[in-house]
Structures are given as C-alpha cells and as structure tokens.
Residue frames relative to the residue before (quaternion, step in Angstrom):
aa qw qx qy qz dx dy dz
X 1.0000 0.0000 0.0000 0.0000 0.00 0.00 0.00
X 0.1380 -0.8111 0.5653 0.0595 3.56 -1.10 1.15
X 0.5122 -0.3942 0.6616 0.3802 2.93 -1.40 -0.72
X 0.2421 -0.8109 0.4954 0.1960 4.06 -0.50 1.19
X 0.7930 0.0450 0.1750 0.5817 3.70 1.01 -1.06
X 0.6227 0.5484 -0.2991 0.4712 3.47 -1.42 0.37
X 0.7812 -0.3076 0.2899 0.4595 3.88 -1.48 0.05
X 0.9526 0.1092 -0.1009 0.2654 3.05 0.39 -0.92
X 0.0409 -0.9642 0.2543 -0.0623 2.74 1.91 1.48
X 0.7915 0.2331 -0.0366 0.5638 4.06 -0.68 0.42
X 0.4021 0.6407 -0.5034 0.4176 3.88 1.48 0.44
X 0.3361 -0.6800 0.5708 0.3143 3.23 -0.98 0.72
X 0.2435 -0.6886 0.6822 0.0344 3.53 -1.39 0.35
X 0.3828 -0.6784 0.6183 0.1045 3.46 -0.96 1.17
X 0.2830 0.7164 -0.6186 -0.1549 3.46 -1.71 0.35
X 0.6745 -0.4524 0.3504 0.4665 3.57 -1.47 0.38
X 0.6100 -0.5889 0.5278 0.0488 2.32 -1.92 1.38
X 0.7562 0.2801 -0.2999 0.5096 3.82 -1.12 0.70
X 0.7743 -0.5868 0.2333 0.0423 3.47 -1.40 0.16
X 0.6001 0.6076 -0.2849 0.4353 2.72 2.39 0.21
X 0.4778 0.2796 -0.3431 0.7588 3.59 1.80 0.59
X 0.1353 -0.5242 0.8403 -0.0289 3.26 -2.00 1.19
X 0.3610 -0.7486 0.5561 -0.0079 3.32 -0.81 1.36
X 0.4227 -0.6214 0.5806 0.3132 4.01 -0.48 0.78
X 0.5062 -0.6641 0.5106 0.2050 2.87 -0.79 1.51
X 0.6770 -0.5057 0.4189 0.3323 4.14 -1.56 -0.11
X 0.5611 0.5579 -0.1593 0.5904 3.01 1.58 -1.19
X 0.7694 0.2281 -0.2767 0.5287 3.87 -0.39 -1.22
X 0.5792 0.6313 -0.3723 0.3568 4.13 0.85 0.09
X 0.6107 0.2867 -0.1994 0.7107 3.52 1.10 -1.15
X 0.5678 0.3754 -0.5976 0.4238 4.49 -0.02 0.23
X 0.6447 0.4465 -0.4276 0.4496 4.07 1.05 -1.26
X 0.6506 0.6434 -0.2768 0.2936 3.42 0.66 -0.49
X 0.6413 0.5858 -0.1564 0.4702 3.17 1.33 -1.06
X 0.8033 0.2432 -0.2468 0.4844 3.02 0.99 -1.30
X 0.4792 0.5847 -0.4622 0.4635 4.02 1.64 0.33
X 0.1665 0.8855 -0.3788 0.2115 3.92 1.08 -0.14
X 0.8433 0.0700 -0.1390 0.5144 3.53 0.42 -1.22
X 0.6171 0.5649 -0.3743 0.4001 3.42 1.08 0.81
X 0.4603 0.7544 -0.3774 0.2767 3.29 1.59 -1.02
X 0.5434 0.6413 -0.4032 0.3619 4.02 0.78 -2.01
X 0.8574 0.3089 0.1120 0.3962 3.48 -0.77 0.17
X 0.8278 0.3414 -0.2703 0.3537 3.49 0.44 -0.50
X 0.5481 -0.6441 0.4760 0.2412 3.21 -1.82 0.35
X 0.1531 -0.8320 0.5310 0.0480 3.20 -0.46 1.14
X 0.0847 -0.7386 0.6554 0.1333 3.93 -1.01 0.19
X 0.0478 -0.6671 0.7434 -0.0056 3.94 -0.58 1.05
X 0.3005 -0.5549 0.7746 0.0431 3.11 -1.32 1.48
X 0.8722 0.0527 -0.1178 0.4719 2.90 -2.17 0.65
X 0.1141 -0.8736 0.4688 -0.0638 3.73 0.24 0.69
X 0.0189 0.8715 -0.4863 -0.0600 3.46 1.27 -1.01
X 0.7758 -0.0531 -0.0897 0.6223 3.99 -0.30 -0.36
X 0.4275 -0.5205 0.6461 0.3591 4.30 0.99 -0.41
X 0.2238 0.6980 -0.6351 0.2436 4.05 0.79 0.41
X 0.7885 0.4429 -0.2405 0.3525 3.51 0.21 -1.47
X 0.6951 0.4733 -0.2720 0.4678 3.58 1.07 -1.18
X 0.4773 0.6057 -0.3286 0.5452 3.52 1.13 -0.78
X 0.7898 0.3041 -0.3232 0.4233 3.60 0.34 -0.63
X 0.4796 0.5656 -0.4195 0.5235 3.42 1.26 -1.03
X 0.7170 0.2700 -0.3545 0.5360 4.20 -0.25 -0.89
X 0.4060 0.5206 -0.5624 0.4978 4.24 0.20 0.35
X 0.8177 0.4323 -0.1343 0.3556 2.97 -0.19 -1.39
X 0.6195 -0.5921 0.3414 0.3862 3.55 1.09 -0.28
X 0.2219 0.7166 -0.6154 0.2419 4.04 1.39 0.32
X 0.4488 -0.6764 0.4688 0.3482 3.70 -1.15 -0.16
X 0.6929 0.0574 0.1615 0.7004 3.13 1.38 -1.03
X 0.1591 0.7284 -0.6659 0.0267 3.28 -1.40 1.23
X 0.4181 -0.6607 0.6069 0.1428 3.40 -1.48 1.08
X 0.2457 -0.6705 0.6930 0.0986 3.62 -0.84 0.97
X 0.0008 0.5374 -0.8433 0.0003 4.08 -1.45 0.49
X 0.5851 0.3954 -0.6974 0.1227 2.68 -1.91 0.96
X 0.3272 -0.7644 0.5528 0.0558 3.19 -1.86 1.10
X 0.3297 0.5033 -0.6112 0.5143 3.52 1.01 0.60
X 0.4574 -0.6474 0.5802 0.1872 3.26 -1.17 1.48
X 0.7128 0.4226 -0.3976 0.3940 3.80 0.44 -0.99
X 0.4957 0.6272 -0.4318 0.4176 3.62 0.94 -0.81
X 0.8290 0.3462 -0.1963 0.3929 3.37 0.07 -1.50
X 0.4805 0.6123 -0.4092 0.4761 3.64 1.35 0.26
X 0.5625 0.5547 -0.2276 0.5693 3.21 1.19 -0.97
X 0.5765 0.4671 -0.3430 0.5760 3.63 -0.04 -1.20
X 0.8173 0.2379 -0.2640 0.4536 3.74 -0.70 -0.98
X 0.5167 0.5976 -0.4052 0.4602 3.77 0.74 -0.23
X 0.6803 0.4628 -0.1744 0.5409 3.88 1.01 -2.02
X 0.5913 0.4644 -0.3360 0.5673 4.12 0.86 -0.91
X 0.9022 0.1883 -0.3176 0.2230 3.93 0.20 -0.67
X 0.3595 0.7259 -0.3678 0.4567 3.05 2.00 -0.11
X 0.6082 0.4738 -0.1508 0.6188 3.61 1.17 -0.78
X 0.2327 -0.8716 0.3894 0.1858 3.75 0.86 -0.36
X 0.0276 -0.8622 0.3250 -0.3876 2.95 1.38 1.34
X 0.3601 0.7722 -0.4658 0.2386 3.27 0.36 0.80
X 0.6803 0.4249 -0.2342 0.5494 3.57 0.61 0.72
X 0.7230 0.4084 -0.2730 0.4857 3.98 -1.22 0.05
X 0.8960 0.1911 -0.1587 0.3682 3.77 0.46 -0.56
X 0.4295 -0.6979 0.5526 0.1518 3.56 -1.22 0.12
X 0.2353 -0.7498 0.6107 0.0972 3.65 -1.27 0.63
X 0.3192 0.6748 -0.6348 -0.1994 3.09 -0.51 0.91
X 0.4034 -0.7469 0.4845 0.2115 3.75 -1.33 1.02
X 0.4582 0.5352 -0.4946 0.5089 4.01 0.68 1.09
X 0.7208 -0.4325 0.4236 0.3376 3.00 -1.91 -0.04
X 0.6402 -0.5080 0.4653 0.3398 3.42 -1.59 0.59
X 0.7121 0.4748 -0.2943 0.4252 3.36 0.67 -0.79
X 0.7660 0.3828 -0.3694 0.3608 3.47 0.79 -0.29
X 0.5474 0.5790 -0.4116 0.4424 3.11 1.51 -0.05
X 0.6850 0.5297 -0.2144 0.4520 3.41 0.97 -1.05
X 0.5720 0.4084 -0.2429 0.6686 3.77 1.60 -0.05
X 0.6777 0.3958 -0.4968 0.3705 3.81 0.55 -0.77
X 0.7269 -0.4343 0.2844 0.4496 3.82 -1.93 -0.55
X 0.3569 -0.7215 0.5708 0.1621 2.61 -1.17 1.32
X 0.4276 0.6459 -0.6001 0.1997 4.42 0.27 0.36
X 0.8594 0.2507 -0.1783 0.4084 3.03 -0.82 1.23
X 0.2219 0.8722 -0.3242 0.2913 3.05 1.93 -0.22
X 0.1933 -0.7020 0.6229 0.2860 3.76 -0.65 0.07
X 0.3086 -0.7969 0.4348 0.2839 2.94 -1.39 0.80
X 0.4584 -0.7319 0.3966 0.3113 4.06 -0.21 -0.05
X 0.4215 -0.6766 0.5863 0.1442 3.40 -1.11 0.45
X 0.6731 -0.1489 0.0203 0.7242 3.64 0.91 -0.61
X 0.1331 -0.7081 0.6918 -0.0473 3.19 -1.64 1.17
X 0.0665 -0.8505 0.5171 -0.0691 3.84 0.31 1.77
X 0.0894 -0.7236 0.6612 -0.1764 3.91 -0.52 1.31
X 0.0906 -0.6986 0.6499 -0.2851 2.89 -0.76 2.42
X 0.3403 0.7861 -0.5024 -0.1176 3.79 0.78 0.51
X 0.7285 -0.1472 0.1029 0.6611 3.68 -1.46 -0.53
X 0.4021 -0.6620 0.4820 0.4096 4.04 -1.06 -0.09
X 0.7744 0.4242 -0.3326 0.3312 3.25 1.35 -0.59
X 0.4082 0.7409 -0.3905 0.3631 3.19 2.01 0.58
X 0.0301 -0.8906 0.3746 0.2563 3.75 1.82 0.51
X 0.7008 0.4787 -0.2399 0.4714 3.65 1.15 -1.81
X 0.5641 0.5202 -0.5364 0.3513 3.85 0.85 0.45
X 0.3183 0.7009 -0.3693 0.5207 3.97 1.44 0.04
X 0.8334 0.4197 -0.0940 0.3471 3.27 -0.01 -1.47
X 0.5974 0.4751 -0.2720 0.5860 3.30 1.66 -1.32
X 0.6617 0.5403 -0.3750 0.3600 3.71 0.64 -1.06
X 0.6826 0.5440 -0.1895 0.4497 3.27 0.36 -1.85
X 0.7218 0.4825 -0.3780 0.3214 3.73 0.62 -1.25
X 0.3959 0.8914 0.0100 0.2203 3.21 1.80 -1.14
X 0.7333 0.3072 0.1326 0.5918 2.38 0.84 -2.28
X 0.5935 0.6044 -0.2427 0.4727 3.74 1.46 -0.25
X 0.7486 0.3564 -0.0876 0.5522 2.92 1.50 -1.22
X 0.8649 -0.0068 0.0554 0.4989 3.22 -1.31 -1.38
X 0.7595 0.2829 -0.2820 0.5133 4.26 1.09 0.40
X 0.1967 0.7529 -0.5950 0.2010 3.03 1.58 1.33
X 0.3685 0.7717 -0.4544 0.2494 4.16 1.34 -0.71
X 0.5336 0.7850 -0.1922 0.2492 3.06 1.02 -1.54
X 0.8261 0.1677 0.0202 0.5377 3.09 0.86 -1.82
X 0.3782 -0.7354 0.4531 0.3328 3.18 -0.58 1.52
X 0.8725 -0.3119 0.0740 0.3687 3.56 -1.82 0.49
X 0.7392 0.3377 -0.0468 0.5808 2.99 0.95 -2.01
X 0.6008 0.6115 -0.4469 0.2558 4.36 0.37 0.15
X 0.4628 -0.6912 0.5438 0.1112 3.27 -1.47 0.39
X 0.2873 -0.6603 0.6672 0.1902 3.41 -1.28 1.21
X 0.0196 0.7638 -0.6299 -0.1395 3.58 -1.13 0.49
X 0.0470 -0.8425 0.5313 0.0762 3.97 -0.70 0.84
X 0.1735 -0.7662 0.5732 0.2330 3.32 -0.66 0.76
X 0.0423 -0.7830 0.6205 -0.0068 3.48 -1.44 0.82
X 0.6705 -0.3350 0.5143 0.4167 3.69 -1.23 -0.03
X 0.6468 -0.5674 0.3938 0.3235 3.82 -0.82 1.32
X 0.6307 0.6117 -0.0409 0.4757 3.07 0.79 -2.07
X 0.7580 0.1603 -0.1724 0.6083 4.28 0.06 -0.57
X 0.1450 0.6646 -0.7309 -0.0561 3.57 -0.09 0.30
X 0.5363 -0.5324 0.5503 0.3552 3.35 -1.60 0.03
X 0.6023 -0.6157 0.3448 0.3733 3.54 -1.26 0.23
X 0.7254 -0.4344 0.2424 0.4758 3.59 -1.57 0.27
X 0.8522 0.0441 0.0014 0.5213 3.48 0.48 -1.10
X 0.3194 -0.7462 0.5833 0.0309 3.25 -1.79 0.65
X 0.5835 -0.2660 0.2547 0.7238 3.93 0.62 0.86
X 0.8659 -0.1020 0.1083 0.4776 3.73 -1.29 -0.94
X 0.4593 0.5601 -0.4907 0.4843 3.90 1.07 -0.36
X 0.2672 0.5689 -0.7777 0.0038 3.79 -1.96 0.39
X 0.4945 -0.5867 0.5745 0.2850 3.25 -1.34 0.75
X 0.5819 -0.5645 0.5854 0.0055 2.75 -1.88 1.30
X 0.7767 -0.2599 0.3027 0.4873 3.12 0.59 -1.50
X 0.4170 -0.7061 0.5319 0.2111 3.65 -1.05 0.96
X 0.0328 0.6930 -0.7045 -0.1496 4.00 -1.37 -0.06
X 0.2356 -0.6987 0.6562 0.1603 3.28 -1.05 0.88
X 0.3575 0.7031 -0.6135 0.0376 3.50 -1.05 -0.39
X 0.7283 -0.4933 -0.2479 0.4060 2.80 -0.77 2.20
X 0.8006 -0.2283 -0.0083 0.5540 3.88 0.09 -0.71
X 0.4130 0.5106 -0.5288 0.5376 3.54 0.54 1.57
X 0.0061 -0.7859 0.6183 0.0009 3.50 -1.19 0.55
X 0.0305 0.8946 -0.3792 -0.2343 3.31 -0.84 0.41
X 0.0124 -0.8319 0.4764 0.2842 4.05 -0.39 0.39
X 0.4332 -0.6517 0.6113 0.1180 2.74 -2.02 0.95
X 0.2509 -0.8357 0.4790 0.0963 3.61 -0.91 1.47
X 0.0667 -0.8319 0.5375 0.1205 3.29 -0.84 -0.03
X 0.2135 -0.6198 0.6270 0.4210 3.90 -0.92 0.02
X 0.5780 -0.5171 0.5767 0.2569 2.29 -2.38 1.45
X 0.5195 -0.3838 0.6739 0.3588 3.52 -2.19 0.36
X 0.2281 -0.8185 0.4700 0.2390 2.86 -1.24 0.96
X 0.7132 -0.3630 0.1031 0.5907 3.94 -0.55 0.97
X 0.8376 0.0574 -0.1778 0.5133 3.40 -2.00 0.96
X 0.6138 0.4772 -0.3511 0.5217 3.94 0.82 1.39
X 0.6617 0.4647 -0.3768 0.4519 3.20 -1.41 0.54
C-alpha cells in the first residue's frame, strides 16, 4: 500500500494486520481520487473508520487543508499515527479515537463543517452504513457543508440505499467487487 499522488507521492504506508480493517485498495483510491480532483485543494475532509488513515493521508497529499481521522480499533489508530509520522506529518489533521456514531451524535457547537466526508466501515459491519449515512442525512446533516459530498465505499453487491434524510446519491462506481457512492444534499424545493 502507497501513497498514489500529491506530497507524499509513492510513500509506502503500513496497515493492520488480520481481517478486522480492509484497506482501500491503490486502484479504487486513485479512481475516488480522480473523480474527488476539483474539490480536494483546500478542503475538509472527515474519513470515518479510517483504519491505516490511507484515504485521509492521501486526501492531505493532494492538498485537503485539514483532515479528521475516527477510528476506535486501538491497533488501527496506532498504525494511522505510525503511517502520519513515518511520513512526518505533523500538522493539518485530527484524531478522533471513538466511534463514528458518537461523534456523529455527540455536540455539535463549533463543530467544523466538511467538504468531503469518506466512510469505509468494517464491510461485514453492513448496519454500520445505514447508522452512518442515516446520520449524516439527518440529525449530522451540520457536518456536511452546503455544497459537499459523502462518499462510501461498499461491496458491489450491498450497496447502500438511494437516499438518506437530505443525502441522495449522485452517482455509483463499480470497480470489480468494490463500489463506490457519492452523496450529496438535495436542493431544497424551488432551488438549485
């Protein structure tokens, strides 16, 4: 596993061993990338369930201003801070080392809001989708600034549904048995 593009291009990157993190492949990374391109410069980014921090690590390559890493698998987040200092990374990002859900449920004053918000959990964790996505639609719609995008990878086969409260996919990528959708908030009536 590398780094695809960006500062810290062709860095290797470490991730936990065994089967309870599935790392974004190199491939389905530089396709989320490609098609995250004219947004990346500049933007906040929030990777749930982060596991090695592969994705956010690239997002801040690429030029994000500021990313926020969640995950609570202690060994993961050892990693992650291992893959951020090995890379000497010591600025632009945040840890937070609990569950998505309690962040996305705790207080939100003062909260930043995000520009892209990318959720990669366990796949066989299926009803953690639903809790996330529903979330981020609903009562952690704050989260996502006005004009940003949720993007979730899943298994080709389980995609998540079309819409979440104010969240509705945009659009689906397949690529072989990974898939990814990109959310968005609807305009709301007589808008847009």
């Amino acid at each position: 596993m590398r780094v695809i593009a960006g500062t810290f291009r062709s860095r290797p990157l470490e991730a936990p061993s065994g089967l309870a993190t599935r790392p974004t492949s190199d491939r389905l990374r530089e396709t989320l990338f490609n098609v995250l391109a004219p947004r990346i410069a500049g933007a906040r980014f929030l990777d749930l369930y982060a596991g090695s921090g592969a994705v956010g690590i690239e997002a801040l390559s690429r030029g994000a201003a500021q990313v926020v890493f969640v995950e609570r698998a202690a060994p993961a987040a050892k990693i992650l801070r291992a893959n951020l200092g090995r890379l000497g990374i010591a600025s632009g990002f945040g840890l937070h080392a609990g569950s998505v859900t309690s962040l996305l449920r705790g207080p939100r004053s003062g909260a930043a809001q995000f520009d892209l918000i990318f959720l990669d959990p366990p796949y066989d964790a299926g009803e953690e989708y639903a809790t996330a996505l529903g979330l981020l639609g609903g009562e952690a719609a704050p989260f996502l600034a006005s004009d940003g995008m949720v993007i979730a990878e899943h298994r080709r086969r389980q995609a998540p549904v079309d819409r979440y409260g104010v969240l509705s996919r945009a659009r689906l990528l397949v690529q072989g048995d990974a898939a990814l959708s990109f959310y968005t908030r609807e305009n709301p009536a007589g808008t847009g």
